[in-house]
Every structure is written in C-alpha cells, then in structure tokens.
C-alpha positions, 0 to 999 in steps of 0.5 A: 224305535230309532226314530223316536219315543213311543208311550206304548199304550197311551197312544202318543210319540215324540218324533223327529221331523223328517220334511214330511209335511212339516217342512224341511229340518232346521240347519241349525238346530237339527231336526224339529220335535213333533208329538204325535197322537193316535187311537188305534196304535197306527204309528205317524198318526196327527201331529199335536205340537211341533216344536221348531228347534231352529227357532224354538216356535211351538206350532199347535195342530189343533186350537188348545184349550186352557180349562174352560177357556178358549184362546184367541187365534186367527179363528175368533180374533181380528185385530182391528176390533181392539184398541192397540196400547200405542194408539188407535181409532175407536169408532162408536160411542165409549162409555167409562163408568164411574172411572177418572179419564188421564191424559198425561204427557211431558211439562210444557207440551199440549195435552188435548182432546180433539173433536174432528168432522171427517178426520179434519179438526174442529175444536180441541181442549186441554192444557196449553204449552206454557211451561211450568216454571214453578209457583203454580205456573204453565199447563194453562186449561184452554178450549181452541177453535178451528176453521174449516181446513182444521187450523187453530184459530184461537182459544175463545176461553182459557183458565190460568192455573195459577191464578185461577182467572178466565179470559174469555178472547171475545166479550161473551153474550148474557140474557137480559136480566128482568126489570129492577133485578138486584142479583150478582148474576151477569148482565148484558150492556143492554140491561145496563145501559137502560139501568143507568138511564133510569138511575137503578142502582142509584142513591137514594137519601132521605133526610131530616134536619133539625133547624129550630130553636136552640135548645131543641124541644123534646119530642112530644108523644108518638110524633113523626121524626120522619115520613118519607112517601115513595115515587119509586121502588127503593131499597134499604140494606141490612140494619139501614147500613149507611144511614146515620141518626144524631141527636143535636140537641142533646142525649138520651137520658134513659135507652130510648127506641123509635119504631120504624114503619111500613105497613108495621114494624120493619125495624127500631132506632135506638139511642142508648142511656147518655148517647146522641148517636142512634143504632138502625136495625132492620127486622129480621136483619134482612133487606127492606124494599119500599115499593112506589106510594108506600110511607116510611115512617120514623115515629117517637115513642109514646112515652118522650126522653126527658132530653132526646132532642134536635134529631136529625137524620139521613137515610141511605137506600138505592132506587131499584127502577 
C-alpha cells in the first residue's frame, strides 16, 4: 500500500496521518505515524498509538498496561491527593514508622516546624538564625510563640548548642515539693521560702568537749562519749562526713572502736594504734536520719584503751524540717 505498512495476517499497520480525526499533519516534521489494528482485516480500523512527528509526543488510544500493572492517567490519578516534591499541604494525621524526620536548610537561616489554627501561626520550633561561626556555634534549638495575628512574640525556652544551657525567657512554674523532701528535684519559691523559715536544710551540731582535768582519764567500760536527744528530724551524710573526733588527752594505744547507736548499731568511731584523730562511718555507708525523740549515742568500748582520753567531739548534720 502506498499509504503505509500492513503486517498481513496479523492485523495491524503503520499509516501516515491524514487529518482524518488526528489532526492536521505536522508542518514541521511531516506527517504523524499512527498504528492501527483491526481483527477482521478492515483497513483504517482503531489507532493504537500516534506518534506526533512535530513534537515527538506518543498518544495511546487506549490506557496500556505493563505486566500486571496499571498505569496512572486522568482516569485513576488526581494530583492534588499527592504531596508534590516542592512542597505542599497535607491534610489528615501523617504516621512516619520507625524512620527519622529531616529538615535540612542552609547555616544561619531558620529551619522550623510550624503549628498554625485556620493557616494563621501559633507556635513554631527548630533551629534559630545564629550563624555558625565554628566551635559548635549557632543553629540555636529554640520554641516560639505567637499571638493571635500569628506574629512571633518570643522564644519561652531555648537551648544553646554550643553550651548545652537552656534559658527559659520567663521563670518556670514547679509543684510544691512535700515537707522535709531533701531530693535534687526543682522546687517552687513557695516551698523554699517556708524551708528557710523553718531552718531546713540548716546545720545542725552536735558537740562534746572535754573540759576536765589534765591529764585526762581514760574512759571507763561502755560510758556515753555522747548522747544527743532530737527535737527535730536531722540528717547525717554518708560516713558522718563533716564531723571530727580528737582525743586531747592522748593516743590510742591499740585500734580502738565506739559503736555509734540509734535503736542499734548505725555505725563505729575508730581511732587507729598511735592515733588521737577518729574515723566515723556509717553502716551501710548510707545516709541516717534522726527522727524527732530519737537518741544518739556515742558509747566506749567494754574493754578501755590504756590511753584514749580527753575526747572531744563535733557532729555535723542539717535539720530536715
């Protein structure tokens, strides 16, 4: 045929567009191509591609199908129910499993996440505009504010990164810690104030001092070095730390230990072979609290050093309430 190429028996050719119903030929590029099939051997029968030799654009006839795939097209794709590469407005709740969230930008400029009611802006949080001059600096971690009209109108808490400090722009609000709570947890000014007002947290000393005759006795058999009898709740640190024992009247002459006691033994004084200075320890090593009419007792051994003598003593806690 002159017009174009049949595949006799397979029912399908390859002929130049006409205008008939494909529109005019390309001025350009000659005519456009089209394949056409048929079943029944019926020249011109439906065009299954065209190819526009103008513009090299391939129009289908019908929707193709790659394997078991179906493609997208006006007939199953409507753009505006993707997110676009460039941005774009997603509506609904976004679940990201078990995957990291980037946002990345140039240095010195405002990376943001922004939380807006009706398009207008509320709160925003991300890196600030400080540049980062080196040593860690800039690309602040801040959390901003804004008003109704969606202007900012300040950062309430921000973070250095350099320095890892947080400021907060407006002194923060704390519970109110319990009674007699020693923790490192925050407190109030409330809770402070009333602490100082009832001395918590104040020193509280205990103190023996020998005042006798020189040279000193030795103690006699399980006598009280020191009986301190509580008013208020006070707490003793670890091993005592703080308090001091010396022997004025002179060394031990073999290890000598006093138990110390409240409600049994909580801990020891030891003065060492040739020493006037005493070791306190606590037993388990913890913290010990003297609660309100509670004793506590410093008390000799049963059997006394030859020449431990003249003991005084200064025990150092803080009164808990």
């Amino acid at each position: 045929m002159a017009d174009g190429v049949q595949l006799s028996g397979v029912g399908v050719q390859l002929v130049p567009d006409k205008g008939g119903g494909g529109g005019q030929p390309s001025t350009p590029g000659g005519p456009n191509e089209s394949i056409q099939f048929n079943n029944s051997g019926v020249l011109d029968g439906s065009t299954a591609l065209t190819f526009n030799t103008e513009t090299g654009q391939a129009i289908f006839g019908n929707r193709p199908a790659f394997g078991a795939d179906t493609p997208w097209d006006s007939a199953n794709f409507t753009p505006t129910d993707y997110f676009p590469a460039s941005g774009g407005t997603i509506f609904g709740s976004v679940i990201v499993p078990a995957l990291a969230l980037s946002i990345t930008g140039a240095a010195g400029s405002y990376r943001l996440v922004t939380i807006t009611s009706s398009g207008s802006n509320r709160w925003q949080f991300g890196t600030d505009a400080t540049a980062e001059s080196g040593s860690n600096a800039g690309a602040n971690f801040a959390i901003y504010r804004q008003s109704d009209a969606g202007t900012t109108i300040d950062a309430p808490f921000s973070i250095t990164r350099s320095s890892g400090i947080a400021t907060f722009s407006e002194i923060p609000q704390l519970p109110t810690a319990s009674a007699g709570d020693s923790s490192t947890n925050g407190a109030n000014t409330q809770f402070v104030n009333t602490a100082v007002a009832a001395g918590v947290g104040s020193p509280c000393i205990i103190s023996r001092s020998y005042m006798g005759p020189s040279p000193a006795p030795v103690f006699t058999a399980n006598e009280y070095v020191l009986n301190y009898f509580a008013v208020r709740p006070v707490i003793f640190p670890e091993n005592f730390a703080g308090s001091v024992a010396v022997a004025l009247g002179g060394p031990a002459t073999a290890t000598t230990v006093l138990p110390i006691e409240l409600n049994g033994l909580v801990g020891t004084l030891t003065f060492g072979a040739g020493s006037n200075v005493g070791q306190f320890s606590t037993q388990p090593g913890a913290t010990l609290t003297l609660q309100t009419h509670q004793s506590l007792g410093i008390i000799g051994p049963s059997v006394p050093d030859a020449t431990l003598a003249g003991l005084t003593i200064t025990m150092m806690g803080s009164y808990a309430n």
